[in-house]
C-alpha positions in Angstrom: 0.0 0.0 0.0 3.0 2.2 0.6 3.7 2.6 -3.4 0.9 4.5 -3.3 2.1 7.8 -0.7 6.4 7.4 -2.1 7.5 8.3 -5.3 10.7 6.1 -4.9 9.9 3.7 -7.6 12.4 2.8 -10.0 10.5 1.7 -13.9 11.5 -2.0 -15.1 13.8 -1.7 -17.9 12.0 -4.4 -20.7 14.0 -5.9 -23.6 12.4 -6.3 -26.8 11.7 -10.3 -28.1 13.2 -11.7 -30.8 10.7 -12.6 -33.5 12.3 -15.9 -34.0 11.2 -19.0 -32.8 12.4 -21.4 -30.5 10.3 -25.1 -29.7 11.3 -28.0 -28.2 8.2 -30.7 -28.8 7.9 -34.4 -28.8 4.5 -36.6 -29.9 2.9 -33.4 -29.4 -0.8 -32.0 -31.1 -0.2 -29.3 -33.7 -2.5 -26.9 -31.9 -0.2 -27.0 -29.0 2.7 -26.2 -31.2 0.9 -23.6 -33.0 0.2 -21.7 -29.0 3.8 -21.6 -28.5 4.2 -20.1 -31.8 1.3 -17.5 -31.4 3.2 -16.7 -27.8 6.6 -16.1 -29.2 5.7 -14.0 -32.5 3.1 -11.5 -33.5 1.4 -13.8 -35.6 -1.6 -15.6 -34.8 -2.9 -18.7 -36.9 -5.9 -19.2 -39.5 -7.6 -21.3 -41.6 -9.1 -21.3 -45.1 -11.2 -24.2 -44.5 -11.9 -26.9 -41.7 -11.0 -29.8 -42.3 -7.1 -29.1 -41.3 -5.9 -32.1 -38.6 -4.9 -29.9 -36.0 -4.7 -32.8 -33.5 -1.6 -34.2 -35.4 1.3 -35.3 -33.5 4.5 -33.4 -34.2 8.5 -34.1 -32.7 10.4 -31.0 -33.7 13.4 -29.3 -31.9 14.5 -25.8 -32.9 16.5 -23.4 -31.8 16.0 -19.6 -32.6 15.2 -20.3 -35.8 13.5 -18.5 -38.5 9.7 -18.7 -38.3 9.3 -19.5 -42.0 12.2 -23.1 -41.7 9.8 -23.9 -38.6 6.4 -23.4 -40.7 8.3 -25.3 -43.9 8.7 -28.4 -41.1 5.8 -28.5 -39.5 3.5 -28.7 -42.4 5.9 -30.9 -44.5 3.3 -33.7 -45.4 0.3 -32.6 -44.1 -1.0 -31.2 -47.9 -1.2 -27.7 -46.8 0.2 -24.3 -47.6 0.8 -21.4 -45.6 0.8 -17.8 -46.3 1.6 -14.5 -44.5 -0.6 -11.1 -44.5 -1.3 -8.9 -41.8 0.0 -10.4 -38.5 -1.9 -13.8 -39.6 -0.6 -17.1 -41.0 -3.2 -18.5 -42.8 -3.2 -22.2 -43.5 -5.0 -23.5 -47.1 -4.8 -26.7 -49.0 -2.4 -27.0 -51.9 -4.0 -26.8 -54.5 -3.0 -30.0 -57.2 -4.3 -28.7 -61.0 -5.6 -31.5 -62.9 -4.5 -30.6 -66.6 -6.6 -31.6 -69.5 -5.5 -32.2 -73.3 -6.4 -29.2 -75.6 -6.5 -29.9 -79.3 -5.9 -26.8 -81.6 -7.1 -27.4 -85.5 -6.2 -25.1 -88.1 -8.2 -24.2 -91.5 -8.3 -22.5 -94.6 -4.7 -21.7 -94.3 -3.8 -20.1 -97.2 -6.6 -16.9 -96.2 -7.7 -16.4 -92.7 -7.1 -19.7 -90.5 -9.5 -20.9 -88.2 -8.1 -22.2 -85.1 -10.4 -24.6 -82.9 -9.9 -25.0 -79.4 -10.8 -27.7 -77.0 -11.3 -27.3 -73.5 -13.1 -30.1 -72.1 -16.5 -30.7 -73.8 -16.5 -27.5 -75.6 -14.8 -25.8 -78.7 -14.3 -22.2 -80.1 -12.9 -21.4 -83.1 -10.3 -18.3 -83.4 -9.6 -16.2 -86.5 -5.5 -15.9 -86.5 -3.3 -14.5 -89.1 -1.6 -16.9 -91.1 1.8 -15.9 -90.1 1.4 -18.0 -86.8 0.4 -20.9 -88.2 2.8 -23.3 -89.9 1.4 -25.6 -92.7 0.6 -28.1 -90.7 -3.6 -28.4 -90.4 -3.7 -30.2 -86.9 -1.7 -28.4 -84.1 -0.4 -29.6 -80.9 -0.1 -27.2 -78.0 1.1 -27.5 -74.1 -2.0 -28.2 -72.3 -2.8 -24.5 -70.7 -4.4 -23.5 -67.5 -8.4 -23.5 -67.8 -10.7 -21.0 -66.7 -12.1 -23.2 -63.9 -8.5 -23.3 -62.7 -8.0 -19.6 -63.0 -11.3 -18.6 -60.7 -10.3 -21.0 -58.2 -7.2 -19.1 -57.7 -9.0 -16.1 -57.5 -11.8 -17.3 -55.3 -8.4 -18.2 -52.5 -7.4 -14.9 -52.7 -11.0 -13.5 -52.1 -11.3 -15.7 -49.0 -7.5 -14.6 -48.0 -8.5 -11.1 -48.4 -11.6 -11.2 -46.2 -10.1 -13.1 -43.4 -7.3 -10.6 -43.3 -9.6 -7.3 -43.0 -12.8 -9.0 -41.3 -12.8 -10.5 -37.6 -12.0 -14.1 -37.7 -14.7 -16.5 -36.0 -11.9 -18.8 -35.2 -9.8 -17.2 -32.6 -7.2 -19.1 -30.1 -7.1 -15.8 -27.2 -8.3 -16.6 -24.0 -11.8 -14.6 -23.1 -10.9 -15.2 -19.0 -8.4 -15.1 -16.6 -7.9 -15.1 -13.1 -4.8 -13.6 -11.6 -2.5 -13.0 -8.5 0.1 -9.9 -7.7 2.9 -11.7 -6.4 4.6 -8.5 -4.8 0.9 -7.6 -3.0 0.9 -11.7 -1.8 4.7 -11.2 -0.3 3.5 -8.4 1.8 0.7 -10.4 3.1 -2.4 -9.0 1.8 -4.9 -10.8 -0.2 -4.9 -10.4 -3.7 -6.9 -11.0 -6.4 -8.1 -10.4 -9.7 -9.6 -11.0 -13.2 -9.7 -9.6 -16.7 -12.2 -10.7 -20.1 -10.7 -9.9 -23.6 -13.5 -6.9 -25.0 -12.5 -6.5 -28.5 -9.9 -8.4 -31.0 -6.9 -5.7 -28.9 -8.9 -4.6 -25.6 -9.3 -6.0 -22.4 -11.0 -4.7 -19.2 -9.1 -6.0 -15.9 -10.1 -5.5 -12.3 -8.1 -6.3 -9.1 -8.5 -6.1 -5.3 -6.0 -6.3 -2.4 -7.2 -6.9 1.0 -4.9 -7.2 4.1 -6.9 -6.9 7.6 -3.9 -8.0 9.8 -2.2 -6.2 12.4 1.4 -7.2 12.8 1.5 -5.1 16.1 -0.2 -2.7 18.4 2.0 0.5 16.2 2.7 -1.0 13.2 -0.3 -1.8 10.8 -0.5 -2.1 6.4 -4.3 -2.8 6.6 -5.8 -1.6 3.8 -8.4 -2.2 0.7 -7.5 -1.2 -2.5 -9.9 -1.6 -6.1 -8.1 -1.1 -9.4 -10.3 -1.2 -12.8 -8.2 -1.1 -15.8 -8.7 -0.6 -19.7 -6.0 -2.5 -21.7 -5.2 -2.0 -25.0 -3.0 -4.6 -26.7 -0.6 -3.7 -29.6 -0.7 -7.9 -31.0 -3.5 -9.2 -29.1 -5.0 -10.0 -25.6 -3.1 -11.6 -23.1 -0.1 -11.8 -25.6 3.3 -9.3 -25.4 2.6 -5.5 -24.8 -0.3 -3.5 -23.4 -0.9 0.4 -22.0 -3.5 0.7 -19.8 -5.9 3.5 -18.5 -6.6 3.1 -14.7 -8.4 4.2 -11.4 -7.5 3.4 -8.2 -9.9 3.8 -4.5 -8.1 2.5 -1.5 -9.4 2.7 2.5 -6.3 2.5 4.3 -4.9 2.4 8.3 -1.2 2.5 8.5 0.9 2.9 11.0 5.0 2.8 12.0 5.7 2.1 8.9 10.1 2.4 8.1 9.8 4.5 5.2 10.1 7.6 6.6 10.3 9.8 9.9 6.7 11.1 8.9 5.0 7.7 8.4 7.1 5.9 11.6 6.1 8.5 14.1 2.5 8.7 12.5 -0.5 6.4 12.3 -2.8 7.5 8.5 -6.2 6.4 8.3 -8.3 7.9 5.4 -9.2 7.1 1.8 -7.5 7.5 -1.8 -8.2 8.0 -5.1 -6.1 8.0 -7.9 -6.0 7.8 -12.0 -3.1 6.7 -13.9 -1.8 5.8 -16.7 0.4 2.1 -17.0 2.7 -0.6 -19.7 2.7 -3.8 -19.0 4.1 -6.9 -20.7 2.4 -10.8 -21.0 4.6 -13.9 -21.2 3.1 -17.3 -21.9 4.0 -20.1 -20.1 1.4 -22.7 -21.2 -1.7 -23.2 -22.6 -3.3 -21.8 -19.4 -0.3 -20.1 -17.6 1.3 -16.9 -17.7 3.2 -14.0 -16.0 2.7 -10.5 -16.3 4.7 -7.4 -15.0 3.0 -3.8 -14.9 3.9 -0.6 -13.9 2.1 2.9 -14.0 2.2 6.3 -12.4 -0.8 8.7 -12.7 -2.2 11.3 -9.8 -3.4 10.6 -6.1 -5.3 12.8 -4.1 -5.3 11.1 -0.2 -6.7 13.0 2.9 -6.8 10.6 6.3 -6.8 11.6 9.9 -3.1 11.7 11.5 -2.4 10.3 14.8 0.9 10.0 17.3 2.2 6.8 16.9 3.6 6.3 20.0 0.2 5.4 21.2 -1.8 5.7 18.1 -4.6 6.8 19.4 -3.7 10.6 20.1 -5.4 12.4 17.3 -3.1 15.7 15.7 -5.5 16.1 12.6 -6.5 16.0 9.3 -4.4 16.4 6.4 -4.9 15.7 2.5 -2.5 15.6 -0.5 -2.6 15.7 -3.4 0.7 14.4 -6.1 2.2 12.7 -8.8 3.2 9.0 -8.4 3.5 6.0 -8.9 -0.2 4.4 -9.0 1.0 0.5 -9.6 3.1 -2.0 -9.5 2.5 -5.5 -10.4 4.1 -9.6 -11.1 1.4 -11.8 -11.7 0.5 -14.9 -12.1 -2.6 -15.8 -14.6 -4.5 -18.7 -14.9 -6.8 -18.7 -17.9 -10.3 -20.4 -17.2 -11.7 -20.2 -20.9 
């Protein structure tokens, strides 16, 4: 509860994450591989259609190695492609063409030939100049794409085109988590807290710390403290960075505390409110584990009633402030429930 009346707070100094890929795996379900993926990169995955066997086993042991070589392993076999467009990897079946025999015919030479061609069960015939065609009457030519082969290309990139700019149905991000702030737990208070994913980069996250003990007739820490947040996600959703817009209320008694003359000799017991503003970074440890570190400043306007501490009951006044600081600092550990 102290963070919230000093300004002696250092800021984390974070190290950007290599975008290449590092996996370990043996016998283990594609789905799985493609989560460790998803946490290490800023891609997510996609599909064109269905019917892809995500439950396929998969040994494979890499070692800061170029996402593409990973992608060229994994789906080695498996009759499917992958391609690359706006922070998704979307996976489509190759295609195999089926080429047919095309007959071109030549008449009437010697004026204005006619060519015939045959695709399928249907011929057109072509007027051509005679200077491209030799004096041969029946022409043999590479077998060439057909139309039907030329809209299905164009009917993938449609679909490629729509996943990329419209919200995917299929989506891997969590939608709940339940968390713990490790530093708040070492001091002995309670905490606790959640957060549900609101939008394909938003989140709303709300925690509470609780501590009701009294380690000693002039030393206390109780206090309750309520933090709402709105996170905003630069990949998505409990994956890499966030910035967060929060509020903070806390009810607090505190008393001898070692952090300075002021607070030792002095027992606090009023309310606080605060706004602030905070970064924070996500790493995933599993499918349904994770750690994240926060940290925020903002402003904090606290008024309380001051007592002696000596006895901590003699009443001197009441006093309000109102400052700059830091508004939060968190470790957590997240369990995702769905």
């Amino acid at each position: 509860m102290s963070l919230f009346l000093l300004c002696f707070f250092t800021f984390p100094m974070l190290s950007a994450q290599d975008q290449k890929v590092t996996i370990a795996v043996n016998n283990t379900p594609l789905n799985d591989v493609f989560a460790q993926i998803e946490s290490q990169t800023k891609y997510s995955f996609a599909f064109v259609n269905s019917s892809f066997d995500a439950t396929r086993k998969v040994t494979i042991s890499v070692q800061n190695t170029d996402l593409s070589v990973v992608l060229d392993k994994l789906l080695k076999g498996t009759g499917y492609s992958y391609t690359i467009r706006k922070g998704r990897i979307f996976l489509s079946p190759v295609k195999v063409e089926k080429k047919e025999e095309k007959l071109i015919t030549a008449k009437n030479i010697e004026e204005k030939p006619i060519v015939s061609v045959k695709t399928g069960t249907k011929t057109k015939n072509i007027d051509v100049e005679p200077l491209f065609i030799s004096e041969k009457k029946n022409i043999d030519a590479e077998p060439l794409s057909t139309v039907k082969d030329s809209l299905d290309i164009n009917k993938t990139v449609e679909i490629l085109n729509r996943l990329a700019d419209q919200k995917l149905t299929y989506s891997k991000t969590p939608l709940w988590a339940v968390k713990s702030n490790l530093l708040l737990d070492l001091t002995g208070s309670i905490s606790l807290g959640a957060e549900v994913k609101t939008g394909e980069r938003y989140s709303f996250d709300l925690s509470v710390s609780y501590n009701p003990w009294e380690f000693n007739v002039n030393r206390n820490w109780k206090h309750i403290l309520v933090q709402p947040e709105i996170r905003y996600w630069l990949c998505e959703p409990f994956n890499g960075h966030f910035f967060g817009l929060h509020g903070l209320y806390a009810h607090y008694n505190l008393s001898g505390l070692p952090f300075s003359d002021y607070m030792k000799n002095s027992r606090l017991q009023g309310d606080l409110y605060g706004v602030g503003l905070s970064y924070g970074y996500q790493w995933s440890l599993s499918k349904r584990w994770s750690i994240e570190g926060s940290f925020g400043v903002g402003y904090v306007h606290a008024s309380y009633d001051r007592y002696a501490c000596k006895t901590c009951r003699d009443y001197i006044g009441s006093e309000s402030k109102n400052y700059f600081a830091p508004t939060k600092a968190s470790l957590s550990l997240i369990y995702f429930i769905k």
